[in-house]
Structures are given as structure tokens and as C-alpha cells.
N, C-alpha and C positions, 0 to 999 in steps of 0.2 A: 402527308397530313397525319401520322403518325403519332399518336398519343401519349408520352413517358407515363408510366403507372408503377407500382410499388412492387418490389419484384419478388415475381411470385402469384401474379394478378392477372395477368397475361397482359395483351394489348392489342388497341383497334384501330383501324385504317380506313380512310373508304378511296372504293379502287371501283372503277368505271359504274359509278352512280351505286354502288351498293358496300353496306358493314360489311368487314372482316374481323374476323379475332385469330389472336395468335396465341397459341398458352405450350405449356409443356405439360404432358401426360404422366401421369405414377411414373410409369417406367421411365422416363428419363426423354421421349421423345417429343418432335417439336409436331403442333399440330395445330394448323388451318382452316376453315370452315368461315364457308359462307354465313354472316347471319341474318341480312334480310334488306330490301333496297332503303336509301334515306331516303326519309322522310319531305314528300314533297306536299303540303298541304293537308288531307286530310291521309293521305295514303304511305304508308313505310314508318322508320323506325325512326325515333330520334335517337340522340348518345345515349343517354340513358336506358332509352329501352333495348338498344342495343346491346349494354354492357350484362340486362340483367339475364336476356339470352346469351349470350358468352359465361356467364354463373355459373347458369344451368349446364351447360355443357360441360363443363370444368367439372361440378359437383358429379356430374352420372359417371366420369370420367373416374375420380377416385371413390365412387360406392362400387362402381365393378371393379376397382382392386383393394377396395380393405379386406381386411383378414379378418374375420372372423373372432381370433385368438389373440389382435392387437393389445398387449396391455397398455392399460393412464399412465400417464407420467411420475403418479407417485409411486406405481408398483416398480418402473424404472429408475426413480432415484433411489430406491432401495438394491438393485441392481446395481449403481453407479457406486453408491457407501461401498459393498460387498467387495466391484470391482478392485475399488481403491484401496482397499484395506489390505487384500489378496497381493498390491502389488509393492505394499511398504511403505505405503503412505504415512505421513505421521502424525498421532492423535489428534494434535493441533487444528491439523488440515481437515482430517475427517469430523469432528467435531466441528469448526466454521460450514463444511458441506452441510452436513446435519440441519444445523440453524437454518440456510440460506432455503434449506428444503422446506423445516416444519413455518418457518416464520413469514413466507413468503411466496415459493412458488405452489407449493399445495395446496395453501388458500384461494389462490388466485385461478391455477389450473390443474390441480392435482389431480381431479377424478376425470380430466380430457383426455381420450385415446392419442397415442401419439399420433397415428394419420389424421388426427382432425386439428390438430395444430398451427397455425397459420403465424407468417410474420404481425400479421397486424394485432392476435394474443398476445406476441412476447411486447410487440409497442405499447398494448394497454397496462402491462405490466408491467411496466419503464414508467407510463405516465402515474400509475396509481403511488409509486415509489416517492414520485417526484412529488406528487400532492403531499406526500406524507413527512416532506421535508426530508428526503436518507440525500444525503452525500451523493456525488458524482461517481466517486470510487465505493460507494459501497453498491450501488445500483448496476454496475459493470461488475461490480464479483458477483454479484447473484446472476444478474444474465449469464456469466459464466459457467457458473457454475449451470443452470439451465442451458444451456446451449453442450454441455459434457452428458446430461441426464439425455437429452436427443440425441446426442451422437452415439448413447449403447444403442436408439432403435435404430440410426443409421448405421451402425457395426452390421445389426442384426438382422438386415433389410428387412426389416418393417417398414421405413420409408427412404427415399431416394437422395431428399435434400434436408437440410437441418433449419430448419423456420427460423433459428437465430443467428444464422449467418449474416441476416443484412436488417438486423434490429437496429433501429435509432438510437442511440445510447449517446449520454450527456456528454460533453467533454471535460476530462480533467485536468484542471487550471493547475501547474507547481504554485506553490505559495512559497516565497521568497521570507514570507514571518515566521521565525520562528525565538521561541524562548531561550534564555538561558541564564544563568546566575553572573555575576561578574567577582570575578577575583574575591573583592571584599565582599559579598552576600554569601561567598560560598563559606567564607572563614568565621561572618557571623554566626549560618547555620552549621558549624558542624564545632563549634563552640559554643551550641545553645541545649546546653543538656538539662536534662530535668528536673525539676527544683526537689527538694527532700523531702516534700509532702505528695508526690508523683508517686503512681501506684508501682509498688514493687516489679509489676513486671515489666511496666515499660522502664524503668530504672535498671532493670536488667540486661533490656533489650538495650540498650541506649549504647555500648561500645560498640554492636556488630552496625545497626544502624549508621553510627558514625563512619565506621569503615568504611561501608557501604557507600555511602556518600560522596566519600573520599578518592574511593578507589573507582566510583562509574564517572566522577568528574576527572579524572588523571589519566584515563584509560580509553573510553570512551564504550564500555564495553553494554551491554544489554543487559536489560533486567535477570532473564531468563540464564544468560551466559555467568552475571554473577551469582547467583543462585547455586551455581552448577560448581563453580570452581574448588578445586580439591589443590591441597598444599604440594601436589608434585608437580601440580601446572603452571608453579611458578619455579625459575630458574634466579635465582639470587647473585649468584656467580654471573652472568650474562646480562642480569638486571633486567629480564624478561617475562611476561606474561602467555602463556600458551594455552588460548581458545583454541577446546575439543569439545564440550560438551554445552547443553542448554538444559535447561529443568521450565519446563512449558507445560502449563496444565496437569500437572500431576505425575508428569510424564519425565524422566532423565533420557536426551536421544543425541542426535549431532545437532549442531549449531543449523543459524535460519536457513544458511546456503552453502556452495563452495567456498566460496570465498572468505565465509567467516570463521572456516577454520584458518586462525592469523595468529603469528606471535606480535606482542604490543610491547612496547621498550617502556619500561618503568622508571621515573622520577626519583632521586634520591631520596625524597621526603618521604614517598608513599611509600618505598622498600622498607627503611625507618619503622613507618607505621604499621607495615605488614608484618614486620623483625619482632615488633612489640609485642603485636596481641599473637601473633605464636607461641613466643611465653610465657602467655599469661592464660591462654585459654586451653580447656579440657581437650578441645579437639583439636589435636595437632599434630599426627600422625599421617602419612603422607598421602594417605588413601581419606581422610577426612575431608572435612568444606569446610572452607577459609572462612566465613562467613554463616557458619552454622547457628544454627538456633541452638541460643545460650544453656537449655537444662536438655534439651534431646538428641543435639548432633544429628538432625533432619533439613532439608532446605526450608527457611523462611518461608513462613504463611505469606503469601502476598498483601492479603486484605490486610492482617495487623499492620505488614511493614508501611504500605501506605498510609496507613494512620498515623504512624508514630513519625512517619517523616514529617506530614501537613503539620505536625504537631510542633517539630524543631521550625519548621518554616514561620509558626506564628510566632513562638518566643523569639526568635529572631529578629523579628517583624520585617520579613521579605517575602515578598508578594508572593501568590502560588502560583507553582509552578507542577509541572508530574516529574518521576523519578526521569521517564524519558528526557527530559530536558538538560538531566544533568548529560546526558550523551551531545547534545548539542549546544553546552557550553565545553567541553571536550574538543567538540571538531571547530568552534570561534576559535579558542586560546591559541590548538595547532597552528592553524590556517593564518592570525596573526602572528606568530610566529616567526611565519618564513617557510615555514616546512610547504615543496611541492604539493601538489593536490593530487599528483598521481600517488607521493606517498602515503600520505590522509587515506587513500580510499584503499589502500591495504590495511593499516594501521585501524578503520573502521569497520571493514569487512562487507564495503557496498559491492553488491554484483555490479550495479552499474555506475560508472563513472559519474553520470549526468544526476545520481543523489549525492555524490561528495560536493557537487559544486556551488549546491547551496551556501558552503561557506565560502566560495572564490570570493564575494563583495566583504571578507576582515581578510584578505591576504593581502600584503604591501607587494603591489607593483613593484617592479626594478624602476629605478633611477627617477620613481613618480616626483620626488618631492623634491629632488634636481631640477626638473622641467619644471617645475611649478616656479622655484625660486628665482628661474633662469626668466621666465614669462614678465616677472615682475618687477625682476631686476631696475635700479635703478640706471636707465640711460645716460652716456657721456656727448652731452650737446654741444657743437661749437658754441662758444662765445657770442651772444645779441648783440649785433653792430649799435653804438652811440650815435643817434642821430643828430648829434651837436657837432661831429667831425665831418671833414670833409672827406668827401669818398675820393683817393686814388686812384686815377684815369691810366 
């Protein structure tokens, strides 16, 4: 008669007409105690009262082992930034930690000692998230990242177990929708440049922009990654593109993961295009950026560049979309194609296979459209007997 409860809460039994509790101790060990007979009429405990004596006991249990010196958890996610910093993390990341810290869990429990930290804080802090409408996946990176901020105090035995080890957390659904331009939307926008009363600087911006466009729909490559790219990362001779670098936040560092250090085979056309504006632009020397910002030879402001894109997107008049998108009309085109999926997911630089396969539903089956015609084929039926003839015996 054994009760399942939330773990970390202990649990109760009743065993020859009397409560037990069973919990586990700071230290790590398992501990037993009578707590008093059930309840027969007016006399003994109910569940209830039972459980609030198992509480208590729990409770004296870890006031005789806090420490005194325990810090909050926001003196520990300051600990954890430190950490991370210390081990090479990259801005990027420290900066998302940051956020997840000031916007979210300090609010919530920033001035709570880590020994007083309980699964059922980090649940209320899942549900408060969820009220607030955040995403599936953004509610699982802050948990995470809270469940790293508890793991310096369990580094630092301050406490035994990590209270977000067994947090309820949403699940996250893949979504199968995704955007992207098709052939002729891409040719509208990147032929929709600015009319001659357009403020000079976006009239300026307007070739690298085009580029830009050009070259994250033909390549498949990342905001951040074109940004980054310098004229010696492209092999011409080879008719190849070599991801080494990302410009993220402010920051020039290596690309998102392993894998996105890749070389990507380039298109006669966009080589063409690439051929052009080396000619024609200031910065083109082979330690320069393909794609530099037209008077300073700096990477692209992000904020203008997305303006000035939504902008070609309206002259064009093609639905909006984000620059990301142009990355997944990239991996449709492929994937219709013909081209493997295991080669796509080099060619895109997914760590994991199971995000290139988003596009497996635009790759032509082998021999699909054979079976289909074979399905439908028209049948060769004998001959319908004349029923004006006599039948032959």
C-alpha cells in the first residue's frame, strides 16, 4: 500500500496497522521512521496527518545539515557565468546564461539558499514560464541552464542531489513547418532593389545585401557564418566554400558546432556573382569579408541588414519571411534535388542528423513515380463474352 510521490518527498506505507515514511537524509542516506498508528475513529493519524509528520522530520533532518555559509542561487549563477567563462565558453552562450539568470530564475528564486531548493520550486518555475506563454524549448533551456547553476552547489557539496533532475518540463514537439522562398520569389527579391529616391545608404547597402541573399539561399550557410566570411574561404578553383568562422554578438569565434566547420560546393552562378563583386568592391583582399559593410569593411550591423532585407521582401511583394529562412529554402532545393540527406547534413553543418530530415518530405523517393504509374496503370482485360453466342461445350 505504498504511495508513489514526487521525488524527493519521500514516501508512506502502512505496515502492521501503523504510518511509515521513508525519505532520504542530506547525506545521501535512506531513513525510516515510524510515524504513528492509522487512524481508527477518533484515535491515530490520517494520510494527511501523517504525511505532515514525515515533513517535519524531513525538515529537522536538513536544518541539522545546512551550513551556515550556504549561498542563493544568484550568488551561484554568478559562480556558474565565472565558471563558464574560465572554460571558453563562447560569448554567445554566456550571454543566453546571463539572460536566463537576470530574466527568469532570480526573479523567481534568486535570493533561495541552495539547500532549500526543492523539485516542486523548479516545477513552479516551469509553470510560471508556461503561464507566460515562453516556448517549450525556451523553458528547457532555462531549466538548464538552472539545473548547471545547482550543479556548482552539488560540485561543491553544499547539497547532495540537484532539485532539477526530475523537474517536469514540457515536451518539445519538431515542427515539420517551415519557410522558405521558392525559386521565383527568390529571383523576384534579389531583383528588387531600390528605387532612386531610396535613402543613399540603403542604396549603397543594396549590392552586399543582394549578395547576401544570394549566397545564404545557394549555400545554406548561417547568418552569423556569412557575416564572418573572408575572401580566402572561398576556393574558386575547387568551386568551394570553407566554413571556419561565425561573427555572433559582437564577437568573430568558430562556427555553432563541430560540424559546421564544412566546405559547401558552390553554384556556377553564385561563383559568377562572387567573381563580380570582388571587382568591384574596396574590400577584396584575401584577409577581407566578402560581404563587408560597403564604407567600413566591418561585419554587417544585423539590425540594418534586416531591415533592409524586409524591405526588398516588400518591393518584391513576397510574403515575410527571416534571413533564416533563406537557410531552408537552401536545404528544400537540395533535398529536391536528389542530393542524399546524409550529404545535406554535411553540406549544412547539422550535429544531428534528425535536423537535416526536415527536408527528407521535398526528396524524390527512388522509383516513387514508377509505382505510382504502375498502380494505375491501365489493365489488359480479357475480352466480355457476347451473350447472343452460344457457349461451347
Amino acid at each position: 500500500m505504498a504511495t508513489r510521490r514526487a521525488y524527493g518527498t519521500g514516501s508512506i506505507r502502512v505496515k502492521h496497522g501503523a504510518w511509515y515514511g521513508s525519505w532520504r537524509t542530506p547525506d545521501g542516506n535512506r531513513r525510516t521512521k515510524k510515524l504513528g498508528p492509522v487512524k481508527k475513529g477518533r484515535d491515530g493519524l490520517s494520510k494527511r496527518e501523517a504525511e505532515d509528520v514525515m515533513r517535519a522530520l524531513m525538515l529537522a533532518d536538513r536544518q541539522q545539515d545546512r551550513r551556515p555559509d550556504c549561498p542563493t542561487v544568484e550568488v551561484l549563477g554568478v559562480a556558474l557565468v565565472a565558471q563558464l567563462d574560465r572554460a571558453g565558453r563562447k560569448p554567445s552562450h554566456l550571454e543566453s546564461v546571463r539572460y536566463h539568470l537576470s530574466s527568469h530564475i532570480n526573479p523567481a528564486m534568486g535570493d533561495m539558499r541552495a539547500d532549500d531548493v526543492e523539485t516542486q520550486d523548479v516545477d513552479r518555475l516551469v509553470a510560471k514560464m508556461q503561464r507566460d506563454g515562453k516556448a517549450p524549448h525556451t523553458i528547457r533551456n532555462v531549466i538548464g541552464t538552472l539545473h548547471s547553476v545547482l550543479g556548482v552547489a552539488v560540485q561543491q557539496h553544499l547539497i547532495t542531489e540537484n532539485p532539477a533532475d526530475m523537474a517536469r518540463l514540457p515536451v518539445v514537439r519538431p515542427s515539420a513547418d517551415i519557410r522558405f522562398l521558392t525559386l521565383t520569389e527568390l529571383e523576384r527579391v534579389i531583383t528588387a532593389a531600390p528605387s532612386a529616391d531610396a535613402p543613399q545608404a540603403e542604396r549603397d547597402w543594396w549590392p552586399v545585401v543582394r549578395l547576401l541573399v544570394l549566397t545564404a539561399a545557394m549555400t545554406g550557410m548561417r547568418l552569423g557564418e556569412l557575416r564572418a566570411l573572408r575572401w580566402q574561404d572561398l576556393d574558386m578553383r575547387a568551386m568551394k566554400v570553407r566554413v571556419r568562422y561565425a561573427f555572433v554578438r559582437g564577437q568573430m569565434g568558430a562556427p555553432k558546432s563541430r560540424r559546421s566547420e564544412r566546405a559547401i560546393p558552390l553554384a556556377s552562378r553564385l561563383l559568377a556573382e562572387l567573381d563580380a563583386h570582388h571587382k568591384h568592391t574596396a574590400w577584396n583582399t584575401d584577409g577581407d569579408l566578402v560581404l563587408a559593410h560597403p564604407h567600413t569593411g566591418r561585419p554587417l550591423d544585423r539590425v540594418r541588414l534586416l531591415g533592409y532585407f524586409k524591405g526588398a521582401l516588400a518591393r518584391a511583394g513576397v510574403r515575410e519571411v527571416r534571413l533564416h529562412d533563406l537557410r531552408h529554402t537552401y536545404g528544400t532545393m537540395i533535398a529536391a534535388s536528389g542530393v542524399p540527406i546524409r550529404t545535406l547534413q554535411e553540406w549544412m553543418g547539422h550535429q544531428d542528423i534528425r535536423t537535416t530530415l526536415i527536408y527528407a518530405d521535398y526528396a524524390p523517393g527512388e522509383h516513387e513515380v514508377e509505382m505510382v504509374d504502375a498502380a494505375f496503370a491501365p489493365k489488359v482485360l480479357p475480352p466480355v463474352p457476347d451473350p447472343s453466342r452460344p457457349v461451347d461445350h
